[in-house]
C-alpha positions, 0 to 999 in steps of 0.5 A: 565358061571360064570358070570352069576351065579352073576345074581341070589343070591343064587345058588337055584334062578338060578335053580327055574329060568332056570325050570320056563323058560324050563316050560312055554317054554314047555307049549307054545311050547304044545299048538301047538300040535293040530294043527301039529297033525291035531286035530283043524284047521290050525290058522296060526296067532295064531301059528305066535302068539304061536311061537313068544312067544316060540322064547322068551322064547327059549332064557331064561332059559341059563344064569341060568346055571351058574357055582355052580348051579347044586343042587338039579335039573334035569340038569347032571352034563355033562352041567358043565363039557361039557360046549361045548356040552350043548352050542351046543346044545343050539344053535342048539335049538335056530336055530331051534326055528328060522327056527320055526319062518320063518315057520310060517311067511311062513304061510305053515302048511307042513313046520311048522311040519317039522320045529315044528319037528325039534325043538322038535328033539334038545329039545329030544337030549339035553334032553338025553345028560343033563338032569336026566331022570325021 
């Protein structure tokens, strides 16, 4: 992860990009609620539309987690020192971003909850392990 901290100038640039990242990332992922949740009618292209974008963003915020950027940010300090761990838990958001994805190219509205289901999942878990609750 070293060689990624070289990528932002100073240690605080990193942290305002991995938070931008997670937030927009989290946003978009938001605006398919109403649909999981039954609360607005199934569009399966704008959720194909929703989920290519999450599977982009899903992909960002990680080389910003380079050595040295901790600071004053959510992150604990278990994403440094268990580096395995978080790296695990990185790929495992990311194939369930994937599985997210072949959901809605699927276009089944009962596989896309269990698989929207399972993203949030590994979004909670990385969150207990790395992340200061709040």
């Amino acid at each position: 992860m070293s060689t990624a901290s070289a990528q932002f100038a100073k240690p605080e640039d990193a942290i305002k990009y991995r938070q931008s990242a997670l937030v927009v990332l989290a946003s978009q992922f938001g605006r398919m609620q109403p649909t999981i949740k039954g609360q607005v009618p199934y569009d399966a292209a704008a959720i194909k539309a929703n989920v290519a974008l999450v599977q982009t963003l899903s992909t960002l915020p990680w080389s910003a987690f380079g050595a040295g950027t901790q600071g004053n940010s959510s992150a604990k300090a278990e994403v440094w020192s268990d580096a395995a761990g978080f790296k695990a838990a990185q790929t495992k958001f990311e194939g369930a971003v994937v599985k997210l994805s072949a959901a809605a190219d699927a276009g089944d509205l009962d596989k896309l909850r269990a698989a929207f289901g399972d993203v949030g999942a590994s979004c909670k878990a990385c969150h207990d392990s790395y992340r200061v609750k709040k």
